[in-house]
MOPAC internal coordinates of N, CA, C and O (Angstrom, degrees):
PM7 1SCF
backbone

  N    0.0000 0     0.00 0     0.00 0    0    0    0
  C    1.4505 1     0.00 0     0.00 0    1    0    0
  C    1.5289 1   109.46 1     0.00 0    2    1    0
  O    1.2310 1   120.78 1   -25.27 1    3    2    1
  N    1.4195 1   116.12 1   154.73 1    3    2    1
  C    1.3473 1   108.29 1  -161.66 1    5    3    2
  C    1.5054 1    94.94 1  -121.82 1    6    5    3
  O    1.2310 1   110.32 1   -46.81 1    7    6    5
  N    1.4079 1   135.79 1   133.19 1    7    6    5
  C    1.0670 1   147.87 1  -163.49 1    9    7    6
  C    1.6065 1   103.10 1   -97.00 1   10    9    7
  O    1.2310 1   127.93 1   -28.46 1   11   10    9
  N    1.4570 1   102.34 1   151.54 1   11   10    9
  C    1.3714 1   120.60 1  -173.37 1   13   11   10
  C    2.2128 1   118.22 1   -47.63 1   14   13   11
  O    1.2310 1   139.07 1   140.12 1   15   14   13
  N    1.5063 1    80.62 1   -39.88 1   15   14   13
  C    1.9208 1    75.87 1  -175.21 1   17   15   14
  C    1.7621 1    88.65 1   -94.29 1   18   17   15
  O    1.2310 1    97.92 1  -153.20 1   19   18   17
  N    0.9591 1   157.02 1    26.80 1   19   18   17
  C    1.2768 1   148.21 1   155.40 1   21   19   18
  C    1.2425 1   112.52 1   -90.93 1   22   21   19
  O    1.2310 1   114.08 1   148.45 1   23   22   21
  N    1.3785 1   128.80 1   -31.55 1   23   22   21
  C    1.5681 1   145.46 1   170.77 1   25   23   22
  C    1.5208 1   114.70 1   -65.70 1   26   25   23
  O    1.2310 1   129.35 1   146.03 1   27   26   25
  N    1.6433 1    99.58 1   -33.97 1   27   26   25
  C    1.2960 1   107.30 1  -173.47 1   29   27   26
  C    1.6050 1   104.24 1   -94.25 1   30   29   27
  O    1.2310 1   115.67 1   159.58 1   31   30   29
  N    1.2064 1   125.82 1   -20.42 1   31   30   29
  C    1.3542 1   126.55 1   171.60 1   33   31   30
  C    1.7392 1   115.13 1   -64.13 1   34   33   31
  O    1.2310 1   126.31 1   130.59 1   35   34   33
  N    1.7292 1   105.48 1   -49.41 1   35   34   33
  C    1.4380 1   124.59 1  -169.03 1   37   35   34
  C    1.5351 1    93.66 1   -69.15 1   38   37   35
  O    1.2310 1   115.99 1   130.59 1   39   38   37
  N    1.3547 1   125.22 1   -49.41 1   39   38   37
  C    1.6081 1   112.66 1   169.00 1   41   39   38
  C    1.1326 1   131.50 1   -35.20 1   42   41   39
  O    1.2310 1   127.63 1   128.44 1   43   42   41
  N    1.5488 1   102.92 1   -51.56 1   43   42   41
  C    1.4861 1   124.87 1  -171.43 1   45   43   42
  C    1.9450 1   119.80 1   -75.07 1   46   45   43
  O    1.2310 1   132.21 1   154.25 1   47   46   45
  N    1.4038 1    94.03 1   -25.75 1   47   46   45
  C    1.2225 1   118.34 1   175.51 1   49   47   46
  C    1.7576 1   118.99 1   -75.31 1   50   49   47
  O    1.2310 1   124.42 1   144.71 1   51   50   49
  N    1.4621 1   109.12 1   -35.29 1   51   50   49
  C    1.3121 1   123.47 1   172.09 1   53   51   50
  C    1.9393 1   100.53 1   -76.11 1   54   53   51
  O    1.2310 1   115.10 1   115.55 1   55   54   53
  N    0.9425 1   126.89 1   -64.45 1   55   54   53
  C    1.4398 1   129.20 1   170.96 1   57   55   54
  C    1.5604 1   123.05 1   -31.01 1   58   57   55
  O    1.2310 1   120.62 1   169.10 1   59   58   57
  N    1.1161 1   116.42 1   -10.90 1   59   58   57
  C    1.0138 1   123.67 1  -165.12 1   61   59   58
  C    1.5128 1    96.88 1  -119.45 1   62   61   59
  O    1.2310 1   119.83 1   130.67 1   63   62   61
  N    1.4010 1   117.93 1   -49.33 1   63   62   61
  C    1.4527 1   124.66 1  -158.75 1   65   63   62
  C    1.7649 1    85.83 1   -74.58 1   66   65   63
  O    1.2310 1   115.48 1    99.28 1   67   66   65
  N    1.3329 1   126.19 1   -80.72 1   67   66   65
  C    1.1765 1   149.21 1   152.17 1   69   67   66
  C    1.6180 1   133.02 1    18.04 1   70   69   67
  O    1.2310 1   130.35 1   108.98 1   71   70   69
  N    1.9580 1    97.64 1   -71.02 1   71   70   69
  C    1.1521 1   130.56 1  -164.84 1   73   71   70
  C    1.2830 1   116.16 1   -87.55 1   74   73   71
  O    1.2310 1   124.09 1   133.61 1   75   74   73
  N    1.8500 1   109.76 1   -46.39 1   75   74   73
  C    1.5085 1   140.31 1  -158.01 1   77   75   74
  C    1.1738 1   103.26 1    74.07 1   78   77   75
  O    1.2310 1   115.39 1  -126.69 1   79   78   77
  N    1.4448 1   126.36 1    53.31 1   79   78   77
  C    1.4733 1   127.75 1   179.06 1   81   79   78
  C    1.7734 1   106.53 1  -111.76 1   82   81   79
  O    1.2310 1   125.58 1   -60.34 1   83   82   81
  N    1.3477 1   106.89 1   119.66 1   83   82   81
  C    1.7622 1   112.49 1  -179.88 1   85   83   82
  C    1.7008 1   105.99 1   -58.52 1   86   85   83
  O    1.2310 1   117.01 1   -46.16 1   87   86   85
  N    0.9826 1   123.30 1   133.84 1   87   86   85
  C    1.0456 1   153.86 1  -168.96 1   89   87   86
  C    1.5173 1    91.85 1   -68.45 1   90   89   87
  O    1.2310 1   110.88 1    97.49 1   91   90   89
  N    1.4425 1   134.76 1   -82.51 1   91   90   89
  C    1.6201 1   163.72 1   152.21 1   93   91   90
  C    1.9701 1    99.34 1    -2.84 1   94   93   91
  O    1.2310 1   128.68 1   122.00 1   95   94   93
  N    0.9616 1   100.88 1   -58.00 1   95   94   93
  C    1.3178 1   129.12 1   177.43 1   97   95   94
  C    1.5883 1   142.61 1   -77.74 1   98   97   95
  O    1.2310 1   125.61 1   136.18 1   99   98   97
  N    1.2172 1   106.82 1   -43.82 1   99   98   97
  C    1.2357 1   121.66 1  -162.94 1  101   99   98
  C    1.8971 1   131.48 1    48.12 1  102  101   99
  O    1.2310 1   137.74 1  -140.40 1  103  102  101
  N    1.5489 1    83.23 1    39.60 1  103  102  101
  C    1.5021 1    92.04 1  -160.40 1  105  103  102
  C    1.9624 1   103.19 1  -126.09 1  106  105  103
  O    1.2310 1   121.15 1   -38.84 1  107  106  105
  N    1.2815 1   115.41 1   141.16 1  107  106  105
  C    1.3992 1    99.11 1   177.34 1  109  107  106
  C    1.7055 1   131.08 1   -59.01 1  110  109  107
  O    1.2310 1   122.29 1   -36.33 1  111  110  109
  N    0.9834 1   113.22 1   143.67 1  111  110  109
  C    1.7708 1   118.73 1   178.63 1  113  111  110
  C    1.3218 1    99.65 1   -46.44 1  114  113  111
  O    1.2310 1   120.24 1   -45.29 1  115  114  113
  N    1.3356 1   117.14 1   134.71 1  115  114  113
  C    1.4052 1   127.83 1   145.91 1  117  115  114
  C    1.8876 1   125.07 1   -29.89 1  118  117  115
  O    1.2310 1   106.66 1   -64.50 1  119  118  117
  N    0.9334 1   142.42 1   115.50 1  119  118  117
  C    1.3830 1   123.40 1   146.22 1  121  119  118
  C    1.2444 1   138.13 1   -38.70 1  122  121  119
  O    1.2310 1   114.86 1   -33.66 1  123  122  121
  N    1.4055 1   127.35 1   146.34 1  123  122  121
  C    1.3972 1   118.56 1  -167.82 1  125  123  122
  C    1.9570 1   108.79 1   -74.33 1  126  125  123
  O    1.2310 1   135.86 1   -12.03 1  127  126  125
  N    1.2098 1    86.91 1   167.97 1  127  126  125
  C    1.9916 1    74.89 1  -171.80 1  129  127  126
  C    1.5498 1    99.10 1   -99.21 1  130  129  127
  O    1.2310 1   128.27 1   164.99 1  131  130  129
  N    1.4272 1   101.68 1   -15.01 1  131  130  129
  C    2.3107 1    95.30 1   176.88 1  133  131  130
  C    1.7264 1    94.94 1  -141.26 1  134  133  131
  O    1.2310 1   118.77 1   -20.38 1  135  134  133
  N    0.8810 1   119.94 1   159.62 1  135  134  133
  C    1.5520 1   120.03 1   165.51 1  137  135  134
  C    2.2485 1    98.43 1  -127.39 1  138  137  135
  O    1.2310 1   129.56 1   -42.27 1  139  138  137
  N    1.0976 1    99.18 1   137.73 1  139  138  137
  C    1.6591 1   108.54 1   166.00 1  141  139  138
  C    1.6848 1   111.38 1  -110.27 1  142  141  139
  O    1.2310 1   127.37 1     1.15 1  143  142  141
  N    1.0835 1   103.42 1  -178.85 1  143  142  141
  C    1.5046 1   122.00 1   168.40 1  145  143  142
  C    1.6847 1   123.47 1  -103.10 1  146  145  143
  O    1.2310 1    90.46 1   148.42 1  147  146  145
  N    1.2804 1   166.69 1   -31.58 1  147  146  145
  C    0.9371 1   150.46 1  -132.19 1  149  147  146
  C    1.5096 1   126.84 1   -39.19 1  150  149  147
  O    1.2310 1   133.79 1   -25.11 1  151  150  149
  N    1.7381 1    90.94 1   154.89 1  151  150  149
  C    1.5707 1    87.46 1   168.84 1  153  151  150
  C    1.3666 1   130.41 1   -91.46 1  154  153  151
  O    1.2310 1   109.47 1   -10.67 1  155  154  153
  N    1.5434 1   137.35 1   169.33 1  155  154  153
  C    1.2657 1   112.04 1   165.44 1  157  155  154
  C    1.0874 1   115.07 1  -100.19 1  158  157  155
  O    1.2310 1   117.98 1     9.86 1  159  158  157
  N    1.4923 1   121.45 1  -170.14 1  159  158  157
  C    1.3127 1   127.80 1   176.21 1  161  159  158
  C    1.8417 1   107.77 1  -107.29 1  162  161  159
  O    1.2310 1   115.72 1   -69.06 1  163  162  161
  N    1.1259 1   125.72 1   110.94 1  163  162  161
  C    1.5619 1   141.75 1  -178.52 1  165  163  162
  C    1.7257 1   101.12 1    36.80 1  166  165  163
  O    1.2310 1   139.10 1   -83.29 1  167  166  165
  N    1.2730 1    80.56 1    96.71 1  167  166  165
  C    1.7091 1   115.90 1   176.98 1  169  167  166
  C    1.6905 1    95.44 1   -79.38 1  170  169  167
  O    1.2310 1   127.45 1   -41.03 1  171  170  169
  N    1.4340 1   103.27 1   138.97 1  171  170  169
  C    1.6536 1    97.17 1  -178.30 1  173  171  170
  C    1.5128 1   104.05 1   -86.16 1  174  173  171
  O    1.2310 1   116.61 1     0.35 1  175  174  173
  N    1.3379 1   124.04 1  -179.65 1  175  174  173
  C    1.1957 1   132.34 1   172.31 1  177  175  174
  C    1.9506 1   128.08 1   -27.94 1  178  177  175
  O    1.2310 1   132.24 1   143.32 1  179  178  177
  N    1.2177 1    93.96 1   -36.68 1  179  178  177
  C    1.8702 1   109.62 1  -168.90 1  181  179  178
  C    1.6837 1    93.34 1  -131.68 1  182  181  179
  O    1.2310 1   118.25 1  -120.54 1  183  182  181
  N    1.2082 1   120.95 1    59.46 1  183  182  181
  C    1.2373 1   124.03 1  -174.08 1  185  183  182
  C    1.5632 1   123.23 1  -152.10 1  186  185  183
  O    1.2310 1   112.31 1   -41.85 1  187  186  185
  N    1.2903 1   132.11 1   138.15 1  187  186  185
  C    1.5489 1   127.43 1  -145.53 1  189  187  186
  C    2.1745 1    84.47 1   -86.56 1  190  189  187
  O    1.2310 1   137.60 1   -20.30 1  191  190  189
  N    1.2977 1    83.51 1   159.70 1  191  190  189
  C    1.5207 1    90.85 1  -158.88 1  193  191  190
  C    1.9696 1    77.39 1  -104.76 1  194  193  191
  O    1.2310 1   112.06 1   136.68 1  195  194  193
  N    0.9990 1   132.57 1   -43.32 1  195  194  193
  C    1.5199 1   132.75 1   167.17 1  197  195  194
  C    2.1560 1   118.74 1  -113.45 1  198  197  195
  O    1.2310 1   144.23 1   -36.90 1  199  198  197
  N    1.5848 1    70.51 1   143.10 1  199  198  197
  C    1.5847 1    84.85 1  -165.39 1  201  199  198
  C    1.9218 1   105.17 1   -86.47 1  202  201  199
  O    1.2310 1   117.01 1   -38.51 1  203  202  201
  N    1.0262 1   123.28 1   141.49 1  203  202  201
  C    1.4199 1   118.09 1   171.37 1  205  203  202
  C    1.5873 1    89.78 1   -99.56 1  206  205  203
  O    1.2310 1   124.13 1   -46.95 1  207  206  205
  N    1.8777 1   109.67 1   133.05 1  207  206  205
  C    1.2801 1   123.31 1   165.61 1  209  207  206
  C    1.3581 1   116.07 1  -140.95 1  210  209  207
  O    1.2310 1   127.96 1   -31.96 1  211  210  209
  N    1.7079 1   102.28 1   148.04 1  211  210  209
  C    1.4482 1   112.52 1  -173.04 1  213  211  210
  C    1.1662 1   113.64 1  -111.73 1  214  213  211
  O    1.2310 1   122.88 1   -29.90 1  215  214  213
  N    1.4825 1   112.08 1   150.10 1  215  214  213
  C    1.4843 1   101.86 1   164.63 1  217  215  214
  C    1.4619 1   141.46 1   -79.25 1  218  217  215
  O    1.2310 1   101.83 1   -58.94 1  219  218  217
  N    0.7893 1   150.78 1   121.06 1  219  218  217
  C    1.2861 1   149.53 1  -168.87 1  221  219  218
  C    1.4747 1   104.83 1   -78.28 1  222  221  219
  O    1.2310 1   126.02 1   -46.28 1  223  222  221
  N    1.9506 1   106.03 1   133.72 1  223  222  221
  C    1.4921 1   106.20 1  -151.43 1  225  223  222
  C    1.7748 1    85.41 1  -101.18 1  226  225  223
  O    1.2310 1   113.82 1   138.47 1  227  226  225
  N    1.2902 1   129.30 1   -41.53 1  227  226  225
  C    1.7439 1    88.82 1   168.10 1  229  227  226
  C    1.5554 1   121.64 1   -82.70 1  230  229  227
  O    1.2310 1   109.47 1   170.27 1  231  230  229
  N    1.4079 1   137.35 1    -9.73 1  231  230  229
  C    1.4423 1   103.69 1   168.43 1  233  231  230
  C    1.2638 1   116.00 1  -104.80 1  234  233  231
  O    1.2310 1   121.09 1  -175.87 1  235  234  233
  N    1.3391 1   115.53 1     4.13 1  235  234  233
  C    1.4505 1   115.40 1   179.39 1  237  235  234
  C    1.8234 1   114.74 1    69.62 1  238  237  235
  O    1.2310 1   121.89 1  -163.35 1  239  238  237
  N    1.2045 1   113.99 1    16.65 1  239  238  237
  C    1.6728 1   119.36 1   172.10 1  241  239  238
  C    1.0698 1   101.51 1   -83.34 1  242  241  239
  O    1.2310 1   115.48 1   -12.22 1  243  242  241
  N    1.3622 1   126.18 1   167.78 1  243  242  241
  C    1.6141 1   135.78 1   148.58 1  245  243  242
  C    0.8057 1   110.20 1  -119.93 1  246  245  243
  O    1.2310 1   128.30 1   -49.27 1  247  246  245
  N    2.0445 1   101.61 1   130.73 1  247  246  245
  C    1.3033 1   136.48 1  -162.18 1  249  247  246
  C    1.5068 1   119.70 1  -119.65 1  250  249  247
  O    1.2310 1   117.09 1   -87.15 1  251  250  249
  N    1.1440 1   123.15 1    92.85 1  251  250  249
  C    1.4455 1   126.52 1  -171.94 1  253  251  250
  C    1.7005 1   108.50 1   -29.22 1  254  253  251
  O    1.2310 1   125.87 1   -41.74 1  255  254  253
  N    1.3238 1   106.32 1   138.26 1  255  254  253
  C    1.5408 1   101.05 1  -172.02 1  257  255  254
  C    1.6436 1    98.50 1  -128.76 1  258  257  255
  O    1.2310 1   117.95 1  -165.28 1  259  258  257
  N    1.3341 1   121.51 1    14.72 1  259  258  257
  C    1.6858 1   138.77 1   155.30 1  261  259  258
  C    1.2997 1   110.78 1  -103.62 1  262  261  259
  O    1.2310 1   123.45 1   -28.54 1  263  262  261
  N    1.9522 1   111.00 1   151.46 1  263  262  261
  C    0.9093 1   119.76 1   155.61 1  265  263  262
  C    1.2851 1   117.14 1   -66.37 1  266  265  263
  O    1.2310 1   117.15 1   -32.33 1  267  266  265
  N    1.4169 1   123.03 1   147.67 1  267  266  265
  C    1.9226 1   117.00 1   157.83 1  269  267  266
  C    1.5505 1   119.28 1   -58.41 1  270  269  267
  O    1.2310 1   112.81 1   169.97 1  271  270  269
  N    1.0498 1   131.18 1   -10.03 1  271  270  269
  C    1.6352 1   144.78 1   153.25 1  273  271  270
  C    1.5969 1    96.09 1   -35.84 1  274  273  271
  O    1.2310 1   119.25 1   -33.45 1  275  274  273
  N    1.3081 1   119.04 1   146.55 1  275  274  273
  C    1.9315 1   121.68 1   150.39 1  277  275  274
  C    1.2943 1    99.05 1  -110.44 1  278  277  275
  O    1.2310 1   127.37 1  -104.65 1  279  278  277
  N    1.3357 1   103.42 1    75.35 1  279  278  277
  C    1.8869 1   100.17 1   164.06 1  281  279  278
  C    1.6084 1   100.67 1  -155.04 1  282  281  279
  O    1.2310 1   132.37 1    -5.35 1  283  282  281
  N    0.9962 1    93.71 1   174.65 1  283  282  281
  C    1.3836 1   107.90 1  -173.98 1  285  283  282
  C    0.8573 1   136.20 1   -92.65 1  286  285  283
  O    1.2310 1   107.18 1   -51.62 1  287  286  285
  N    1.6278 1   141.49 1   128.38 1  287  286  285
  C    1.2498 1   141.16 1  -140.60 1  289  287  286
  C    1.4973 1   111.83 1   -82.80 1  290  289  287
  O    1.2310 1   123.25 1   -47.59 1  291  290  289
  N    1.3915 1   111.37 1   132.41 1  291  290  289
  C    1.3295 1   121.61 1   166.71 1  293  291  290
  C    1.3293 1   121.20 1  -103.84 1  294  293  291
  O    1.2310 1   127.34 1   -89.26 1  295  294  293
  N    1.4902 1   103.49 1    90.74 1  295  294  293
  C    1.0157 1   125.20 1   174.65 1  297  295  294
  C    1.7475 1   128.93 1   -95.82 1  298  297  295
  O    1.2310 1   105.46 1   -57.81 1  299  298  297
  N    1.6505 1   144.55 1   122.19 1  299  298  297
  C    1.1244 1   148.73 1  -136.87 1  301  299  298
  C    1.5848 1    88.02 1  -103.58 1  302  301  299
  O    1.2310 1   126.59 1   -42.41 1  303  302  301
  N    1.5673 1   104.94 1   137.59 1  303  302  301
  C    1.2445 1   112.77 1  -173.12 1  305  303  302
  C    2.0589 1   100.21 1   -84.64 1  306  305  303
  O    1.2310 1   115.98 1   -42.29 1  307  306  305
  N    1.3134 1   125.24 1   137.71 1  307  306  305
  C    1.2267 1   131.69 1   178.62 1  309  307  306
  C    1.8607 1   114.52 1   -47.55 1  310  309  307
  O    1.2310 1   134.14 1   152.53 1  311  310  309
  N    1.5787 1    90.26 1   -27.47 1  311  310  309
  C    1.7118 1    71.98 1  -168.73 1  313  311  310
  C    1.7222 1   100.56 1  -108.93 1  314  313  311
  O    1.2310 1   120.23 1  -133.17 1  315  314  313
  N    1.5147 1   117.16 1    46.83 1  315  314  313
  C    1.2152 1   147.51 1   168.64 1  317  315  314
  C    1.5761 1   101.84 1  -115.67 1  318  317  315
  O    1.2310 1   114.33 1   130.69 1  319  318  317
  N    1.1466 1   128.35 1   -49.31 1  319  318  317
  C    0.9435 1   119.59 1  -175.16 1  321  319  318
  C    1.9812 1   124.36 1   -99.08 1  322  321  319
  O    1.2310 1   133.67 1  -134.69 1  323  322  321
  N    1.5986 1    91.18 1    45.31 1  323  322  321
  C    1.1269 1   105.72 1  -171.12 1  325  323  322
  C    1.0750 1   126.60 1   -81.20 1  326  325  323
  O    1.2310 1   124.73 1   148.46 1  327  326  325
  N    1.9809 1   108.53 1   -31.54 1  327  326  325
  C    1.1543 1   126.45 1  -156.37 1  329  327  326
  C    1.7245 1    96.07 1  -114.83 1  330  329  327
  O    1.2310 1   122.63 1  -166.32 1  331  330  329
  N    1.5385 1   112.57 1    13.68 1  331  330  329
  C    1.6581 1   114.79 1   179.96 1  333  331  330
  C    1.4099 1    98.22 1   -83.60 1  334  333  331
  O    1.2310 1   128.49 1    11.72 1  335  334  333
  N    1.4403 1   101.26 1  -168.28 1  335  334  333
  C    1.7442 1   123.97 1  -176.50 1  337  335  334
  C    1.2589 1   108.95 1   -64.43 1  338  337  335
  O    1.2310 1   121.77 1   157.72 1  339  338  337
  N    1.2822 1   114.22 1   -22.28 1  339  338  337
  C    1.2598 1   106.94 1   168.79 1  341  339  338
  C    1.8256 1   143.57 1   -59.24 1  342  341  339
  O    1.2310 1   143.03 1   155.60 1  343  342  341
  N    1.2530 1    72.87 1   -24.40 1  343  342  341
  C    1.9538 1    91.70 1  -169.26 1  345  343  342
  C    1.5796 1    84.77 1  -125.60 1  346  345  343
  O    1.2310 1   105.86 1  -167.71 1  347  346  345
  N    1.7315 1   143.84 1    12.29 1  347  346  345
  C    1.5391 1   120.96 1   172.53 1  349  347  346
  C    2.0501 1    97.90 1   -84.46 1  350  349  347
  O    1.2310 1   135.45 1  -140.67 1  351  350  349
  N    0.3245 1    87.70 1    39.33 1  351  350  349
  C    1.7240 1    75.44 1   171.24 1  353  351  350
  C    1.7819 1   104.86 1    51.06 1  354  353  351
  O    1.2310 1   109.51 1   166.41 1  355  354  353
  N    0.9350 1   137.28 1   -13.59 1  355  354  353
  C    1.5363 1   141.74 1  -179.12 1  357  355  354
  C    1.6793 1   106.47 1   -33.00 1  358  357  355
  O    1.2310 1   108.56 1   -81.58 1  359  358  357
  N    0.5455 1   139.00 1    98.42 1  359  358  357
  C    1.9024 1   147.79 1   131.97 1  361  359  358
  C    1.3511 1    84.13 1   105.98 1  362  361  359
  O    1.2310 1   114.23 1  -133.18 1  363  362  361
  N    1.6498 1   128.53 1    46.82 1  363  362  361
  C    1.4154 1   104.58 1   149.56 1  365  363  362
  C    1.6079 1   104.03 1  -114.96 1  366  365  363
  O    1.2310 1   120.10 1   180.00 1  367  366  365

């Protein structure tokens, strides 16, 4: 059986992974302020031969914002995820 703050964690945990919502915060991630291209070094068989990376606007690193996969992102449309844990009322 799954207990009340574990439901509320796995919610909170999808929102974040999902959404791009900070955890700390509850607020969406910033956008990067530049994105580049690099290449990699021996991309395996099913693997992007260049990485798209962003910069990150408080530390100023660049942070790959692709998987190493060459496929295409499966990403869940918001008003699919209307009727999830997110929007059931659970541990608020």
């Amino acid at each position: 059986m799954v207990r009340q703050s574990q439901k509320c964690l796995i919610a909170f945990t999808e929102a974040r992974v999902l959404l791009g919502v900070a955890a700390s915060t509850a607020r969406p991630f910033s956008p990067p302020t530049a994105f580049r291209t690099t290449p990699r070094n021996r991309p395996g068989k099913l693997e992007r031969t260049q990485m798209l990376e962003g910069r990150c606007h408080r530390c100023t690193r660049w942070v790959p914002v692709q998987g190493v996969k060459d496929a295409d992102a499966k990403v869940t449309s918001l008003s699919l995820l209307s009727d999830g844990p997110l929007n059931s009322g659970v541990g608020m």
